[in-house]
N, C-alpha and C positions, 0 to 999 in steps of 0.2 A: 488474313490467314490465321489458321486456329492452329496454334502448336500441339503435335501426339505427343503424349507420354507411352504409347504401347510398343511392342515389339513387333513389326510385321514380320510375318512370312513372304520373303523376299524370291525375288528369281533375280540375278545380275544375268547379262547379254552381254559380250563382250565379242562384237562380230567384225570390228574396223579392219584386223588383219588379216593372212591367208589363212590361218588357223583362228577358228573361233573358239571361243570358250563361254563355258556354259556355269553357273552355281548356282544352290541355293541357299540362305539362312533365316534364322530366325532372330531377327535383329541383329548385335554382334557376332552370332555364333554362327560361321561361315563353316560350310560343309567343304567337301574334296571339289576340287576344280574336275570339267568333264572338259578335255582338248577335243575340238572337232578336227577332224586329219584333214590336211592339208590337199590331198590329193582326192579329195571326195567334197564336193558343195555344201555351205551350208544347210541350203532347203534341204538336202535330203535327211542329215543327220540331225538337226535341232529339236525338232518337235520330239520324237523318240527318247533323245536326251533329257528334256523335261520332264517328260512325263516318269523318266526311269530316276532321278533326281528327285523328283515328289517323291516317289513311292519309296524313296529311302530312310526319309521323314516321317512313313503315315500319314503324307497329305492327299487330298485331293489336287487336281491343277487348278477345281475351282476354288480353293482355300487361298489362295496365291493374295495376299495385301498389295505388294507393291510390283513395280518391273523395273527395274535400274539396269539401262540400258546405254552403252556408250555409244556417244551421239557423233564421233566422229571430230576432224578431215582422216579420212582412211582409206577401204578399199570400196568403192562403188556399188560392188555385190553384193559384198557382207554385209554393207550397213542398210542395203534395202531390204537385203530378207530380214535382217536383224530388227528392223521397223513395223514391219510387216506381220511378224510374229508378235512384236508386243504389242501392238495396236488390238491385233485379235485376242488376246489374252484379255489386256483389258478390257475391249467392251463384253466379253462373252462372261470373265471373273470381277467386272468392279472394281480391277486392283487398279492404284494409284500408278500411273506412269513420272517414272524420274530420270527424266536427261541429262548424263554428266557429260561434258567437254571431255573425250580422249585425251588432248593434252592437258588438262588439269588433272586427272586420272595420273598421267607422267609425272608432270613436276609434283603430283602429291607424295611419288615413291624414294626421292631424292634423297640424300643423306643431310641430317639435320645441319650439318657443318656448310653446308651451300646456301648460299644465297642469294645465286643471279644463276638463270640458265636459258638454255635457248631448247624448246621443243621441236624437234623437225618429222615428217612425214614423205611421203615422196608423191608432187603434183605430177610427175610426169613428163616425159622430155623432156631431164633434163633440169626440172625446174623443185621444189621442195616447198612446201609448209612449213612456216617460221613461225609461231610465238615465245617472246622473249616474257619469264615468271620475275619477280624479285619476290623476297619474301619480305614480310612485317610481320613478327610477332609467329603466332601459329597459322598464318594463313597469308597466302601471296595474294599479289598485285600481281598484272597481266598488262602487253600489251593488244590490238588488235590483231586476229590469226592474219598472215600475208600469207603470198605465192611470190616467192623472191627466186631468179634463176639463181642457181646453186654456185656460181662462180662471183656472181658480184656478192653474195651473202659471204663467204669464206673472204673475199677482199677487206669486207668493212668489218668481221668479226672480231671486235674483243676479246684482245688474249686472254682477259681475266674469266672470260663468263666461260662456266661450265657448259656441255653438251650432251643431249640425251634424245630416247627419240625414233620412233621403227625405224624414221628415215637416215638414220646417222649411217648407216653402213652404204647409203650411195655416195657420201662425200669422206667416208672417214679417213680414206686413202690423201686427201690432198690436202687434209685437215696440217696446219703447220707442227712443226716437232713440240710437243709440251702442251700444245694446246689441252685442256684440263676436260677430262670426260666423266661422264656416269657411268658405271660398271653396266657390260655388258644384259646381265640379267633383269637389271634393272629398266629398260630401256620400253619395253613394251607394257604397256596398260595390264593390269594385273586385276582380278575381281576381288581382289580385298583394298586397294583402293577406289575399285567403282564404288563397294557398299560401304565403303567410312565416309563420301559424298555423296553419295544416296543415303543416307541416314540424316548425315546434314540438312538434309533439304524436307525428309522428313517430320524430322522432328518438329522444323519449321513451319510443317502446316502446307508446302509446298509442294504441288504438284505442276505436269506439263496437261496442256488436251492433248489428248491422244490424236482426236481427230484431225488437228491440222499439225502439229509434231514432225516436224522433219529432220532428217541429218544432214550434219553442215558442210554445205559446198560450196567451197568459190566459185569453182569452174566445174563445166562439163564432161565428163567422162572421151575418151579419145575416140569414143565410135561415136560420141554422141556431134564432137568436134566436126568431123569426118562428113557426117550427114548433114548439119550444115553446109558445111563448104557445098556438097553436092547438090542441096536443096536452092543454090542462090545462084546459081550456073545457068 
């Protein structure tokens, strides 16, 4: 890998949750977040979004260098349009695709004073996305992302280790008293930590293919679950 010294013109994706979000910059200089509303899909409103985000730059869409795009565990739908969309950007602009881990996106927003946390997500019935950060230095250590049901996790949890996480609010309720949290706002993937890891990887010379690029799933989406079971009947 060749390392960049330039500044791309970036586009961040940020589609893991119910609410996507949309920016663009020109290396560090991150522009206005665009929320995609909650009550309206991503497909309909993204592409629009972009294009109204360029045009607040003076860019073209075909000007676009990079796509820094969070790669997930999230929500099923956002992260396929949110795929979908940069795949096509890319091959159509040439810009470099960059996949950052949603939860390193998280534990990148934590407060410098933490130094162990647990990233959660919600797998579903019940059950949640666990990775566990420590930090070294300016940059963490990780363990492998799980699918841990949500009550043997809260039994084995470390009182000491901090929690952060979309998914904290399915179990925040049984979380024990004291148990040590990230501030609520803090909690969800934010596009100015996708572009401080998307730059990282950058500058490193580092790109994804676009073409085989996927978002990261343990498991099957519950309809996907559903049509199994009925396919094997």
């Amino acid at each position: 890998m060749t390392p960049r010294n330039t500044m791309p013109r970036a586009l961040i994706l940020e589609t893991s949750g119910r609410a996507g979000q949309v920016a663009v910059a020109h290396g560090e200089d991150l522009g206005p977040t665009r929320m995609l509303e909650r009550s309206r899909r991503h497909a309909r409103d993204l592409s629009p979004a972009i294009a109204e985000l360029c045009r607040s730059r003076a860019w073209r869409v075909r000007d676009l260098e990079a796509i820094i795009i969070s790669r997930g565990p999230g929500s099923y739908t956002g992260l396929r349009v949110g795929f979908a969309t940069a795949k096509a950007l890319c091959y159509s602009t040439g810009a470099a695709l960059l996949c950052v881990d949603t939860f390193a996106a998280v534990a990148d927003q934590v407060p410098d004073e933490i130094s162990e946390v647990d990233v959660l997500a919600d797998a579903q019935q019940r059950n949640i996305y666990v990775q566990h950060f420590c930090r070294s230095g300016d940059s963490w250590g990780r363990t492998d992302l799980t699918i841990r049901a949500a009550k043997d996790w809260i039994e084995k949890l470390d009182r000491q280790t901090w929690v952060t996480g979309p998914g904290l609010s399915i179990v925040e309720a049984e979380l024990p008293a004291g148990q040590p949290r990230v501030p609520l706002e803090l909690r969800e993937p934010t596009t100015s930590s996708l572009l401080r890891l998307g730059l990282k990887r950058w500058r490193a010379g580092d790109a994804d293919d676009f073409w085989s690029a996927e978002p990261l799933y343990l498991r099957p989406s519950s309809a996907e679950e559903l049509w199994e079971k009925k396919t094997v009947r």
